[in-house]
N, C-alpha and C positions, 0 to 999 in steps of 0.2 A: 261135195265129194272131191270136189280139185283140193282145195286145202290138207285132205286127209295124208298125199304123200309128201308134203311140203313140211307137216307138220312129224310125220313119221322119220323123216330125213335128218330136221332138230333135234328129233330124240337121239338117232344115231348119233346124230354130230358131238353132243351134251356128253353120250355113255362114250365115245374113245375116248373125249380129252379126259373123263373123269379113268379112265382105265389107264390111259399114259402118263399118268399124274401119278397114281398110285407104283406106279412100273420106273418110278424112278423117286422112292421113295429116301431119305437121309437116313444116314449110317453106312456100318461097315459094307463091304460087298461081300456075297458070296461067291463061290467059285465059278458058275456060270456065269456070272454078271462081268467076273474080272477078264476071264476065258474071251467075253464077248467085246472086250477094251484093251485090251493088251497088243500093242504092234509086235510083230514080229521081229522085227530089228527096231535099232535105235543108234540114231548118226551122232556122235559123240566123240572129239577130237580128231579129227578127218577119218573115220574109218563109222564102220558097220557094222555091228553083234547084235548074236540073236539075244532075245529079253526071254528067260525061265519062267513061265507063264506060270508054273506049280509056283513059284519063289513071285509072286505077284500078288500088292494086297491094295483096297482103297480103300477112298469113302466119299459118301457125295454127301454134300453139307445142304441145310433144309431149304435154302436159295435155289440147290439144283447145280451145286459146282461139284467138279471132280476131282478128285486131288488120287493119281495114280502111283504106285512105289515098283520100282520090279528090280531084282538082279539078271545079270545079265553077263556071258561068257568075257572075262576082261582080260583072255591071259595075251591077246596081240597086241593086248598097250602097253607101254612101258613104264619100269618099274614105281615112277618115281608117280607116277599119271594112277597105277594098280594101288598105290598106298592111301589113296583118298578116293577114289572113286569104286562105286562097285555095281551102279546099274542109274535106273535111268527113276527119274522123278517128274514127273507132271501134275503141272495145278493150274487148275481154270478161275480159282478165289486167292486173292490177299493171304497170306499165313502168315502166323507172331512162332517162328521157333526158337526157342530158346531166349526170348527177345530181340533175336532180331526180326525184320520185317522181311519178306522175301513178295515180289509182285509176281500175277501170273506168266506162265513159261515153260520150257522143257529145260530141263537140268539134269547135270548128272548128282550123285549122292556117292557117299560114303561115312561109311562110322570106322576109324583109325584104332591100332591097338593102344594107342596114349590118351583112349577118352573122351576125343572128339569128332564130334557130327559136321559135313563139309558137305555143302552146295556147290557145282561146279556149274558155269556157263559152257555149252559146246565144245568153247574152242579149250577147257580144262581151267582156266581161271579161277581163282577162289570167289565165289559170290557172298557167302559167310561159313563162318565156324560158331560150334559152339558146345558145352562140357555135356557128356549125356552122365545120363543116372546107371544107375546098377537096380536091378531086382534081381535076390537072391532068390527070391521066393519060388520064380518060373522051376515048376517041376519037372518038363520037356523043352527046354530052349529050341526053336526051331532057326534058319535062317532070317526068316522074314514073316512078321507079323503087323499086324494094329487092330488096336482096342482103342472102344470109345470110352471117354471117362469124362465124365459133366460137361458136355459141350465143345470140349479137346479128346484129343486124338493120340495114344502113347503108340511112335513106329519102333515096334523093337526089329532088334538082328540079337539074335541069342538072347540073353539077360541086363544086355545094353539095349537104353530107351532113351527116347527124347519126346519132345511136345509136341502139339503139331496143334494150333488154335489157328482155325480161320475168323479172317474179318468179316 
């Protein structure tokens, strides 16, 4: 009879990890999920803005990494700093965008009107650039999305896309 709670306890132990497992399953996020990841601010060339938690998208890759997107209020930066940046980017996995390689970190991001997608370090520095795509097709362009597409990741802002393949 002593065995009986020792062995009832395994089972518990066995059914959460199989339930926390499932609870953090790969792909896109939904809104609860993003709602429940999403920092309220975000420290990005000496200052503080809130992150637009509706304008927030991710994905967790089948490793169990998180790769976070969000916009975020950028009118206190300055102009030249608001032409390349527009919210904040976090990835806990490797990613190939565009071909270049980008290692995990908190970054800033932006997509430009000339076509290109821009990774910033904190302090605003270029970490890469690279050419996005057009889809005409988007019937509601929104600010900020991502789809999964075989294995990669399209982050659009309106009808501009780019790739987003974890390593």
């Amino acid at each position: 009879m002593k065995t009986f709670p020792a062995v009832l306890a395994g089972l518990c132990l066995l059914a959460s990890i199989g339930f926390a497992q499932q609870a953090k399953k790969a792909g896109v996020f939904g809104a609860e999920e993003v709602k429940g990841l999403t920092p309220a601010t975000f420290f990005f060339d000496g200052q503080s803005a809130q992150v637009q938690v509706r304008n927030t998208v991710g994905f967790r890759t089948p490793g169990g990494k998180t790769v976070l997107v969000g916009l975020m209020d950028v009118s206190g930066y300055a102009t030249d700093v608001q032409q390349k940046f527009q919210g904040l980017f976090i990835t806990e996995t490797k990613l190939d965008i565009g071909g270049s390689k980008l290692v995990p970190g908190e970054y800033g991001f932006g997509f430009t009107k000339d076509g290109k997608f821009y990774i910033l370090d904190v302090a605003a520095n270029d970490v890469l650039s690279t050419s996005v795509s057009n889809d005409d097709n988007v019937a509601h362009p929104v600010p900020l999305k991502i789809v999964e597409d075989g294995g990669a990741y399209k982050l659009y802002s309106g009808r501009k896309w780019v790739a987003l393949k974890p390593e």
